[in-house]
Residue frames relative to the residue before (quaternion, step in Angstrom):
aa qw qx qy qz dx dy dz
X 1.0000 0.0000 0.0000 0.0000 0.00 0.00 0.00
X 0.0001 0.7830 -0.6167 -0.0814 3.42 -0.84 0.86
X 0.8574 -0.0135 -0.0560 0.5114 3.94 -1.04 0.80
X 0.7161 -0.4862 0.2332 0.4433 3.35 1.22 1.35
X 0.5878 0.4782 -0.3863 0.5259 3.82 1.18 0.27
X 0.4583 -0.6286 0.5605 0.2841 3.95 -1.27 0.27
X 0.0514 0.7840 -0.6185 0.0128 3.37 -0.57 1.03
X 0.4983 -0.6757 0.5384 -0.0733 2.96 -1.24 2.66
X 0.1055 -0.7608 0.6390 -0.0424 3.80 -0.45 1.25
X 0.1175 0.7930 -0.5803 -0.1435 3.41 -0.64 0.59
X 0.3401 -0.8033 0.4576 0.1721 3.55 -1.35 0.88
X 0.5353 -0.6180 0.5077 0.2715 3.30 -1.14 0.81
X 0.3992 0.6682 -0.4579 0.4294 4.29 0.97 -0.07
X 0.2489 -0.7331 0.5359 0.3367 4.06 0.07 0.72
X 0.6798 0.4758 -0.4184 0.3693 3.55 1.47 -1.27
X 0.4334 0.7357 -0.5191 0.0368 3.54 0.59 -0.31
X 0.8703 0.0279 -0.1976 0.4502 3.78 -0.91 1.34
X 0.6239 0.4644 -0.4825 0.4028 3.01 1.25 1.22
X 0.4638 -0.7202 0.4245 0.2933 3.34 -1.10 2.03
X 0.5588 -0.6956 0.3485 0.2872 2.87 -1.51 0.15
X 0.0202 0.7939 -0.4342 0.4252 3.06 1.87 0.84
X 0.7926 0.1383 -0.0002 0.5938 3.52 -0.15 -1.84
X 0.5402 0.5577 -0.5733 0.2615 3.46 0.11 0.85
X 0.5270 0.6519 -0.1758 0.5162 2.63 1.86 -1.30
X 0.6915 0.6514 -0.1213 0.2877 3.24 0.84 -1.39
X 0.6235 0.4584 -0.0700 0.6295 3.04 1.74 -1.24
X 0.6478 0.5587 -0.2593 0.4484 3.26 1.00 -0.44
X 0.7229 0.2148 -0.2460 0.6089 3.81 0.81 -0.80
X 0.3957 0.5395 -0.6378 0.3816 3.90 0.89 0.36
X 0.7240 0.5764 -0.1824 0.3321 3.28 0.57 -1.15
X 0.8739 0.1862 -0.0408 0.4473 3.14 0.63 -1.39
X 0.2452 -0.6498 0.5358 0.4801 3.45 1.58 -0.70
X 0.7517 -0.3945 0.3121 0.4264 3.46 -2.43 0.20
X 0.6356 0.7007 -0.2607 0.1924 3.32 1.30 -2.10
X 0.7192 0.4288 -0.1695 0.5197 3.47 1.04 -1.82
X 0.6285 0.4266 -0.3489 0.5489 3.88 0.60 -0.35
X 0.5873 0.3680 -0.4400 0.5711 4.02 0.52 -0.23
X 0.6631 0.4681 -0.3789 0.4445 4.07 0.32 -0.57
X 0.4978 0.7174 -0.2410 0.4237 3.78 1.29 -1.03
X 0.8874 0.1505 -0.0851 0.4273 2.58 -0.32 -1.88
X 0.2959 -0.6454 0.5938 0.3785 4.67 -0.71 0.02
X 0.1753 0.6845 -0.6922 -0.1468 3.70 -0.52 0.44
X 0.1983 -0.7117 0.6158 0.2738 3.71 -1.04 0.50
């Protein structure tokens, strides 16, 4: 709040306020567990 008014910031980040819940979420809708475990190399 500035001089008793609400001051609205908007960001240029597409991810901006999205959890990573529904990233995740959006992510095996799409791709399922199988094709994202082949994707991604964890060691």
């Amino acid at each position: 709040m500035r001089n008793g008014r609400i001051v609205m910031h908007s960001s240029k980040d597409p991810l901006h306020g999205v959890t990573l819940e529904a990233l995740l979420n959006a992510l095996v809708a799409r791709y399922g567990w199988a094709e994202m475990a082949r994707q991604v190399n964890i060691n």
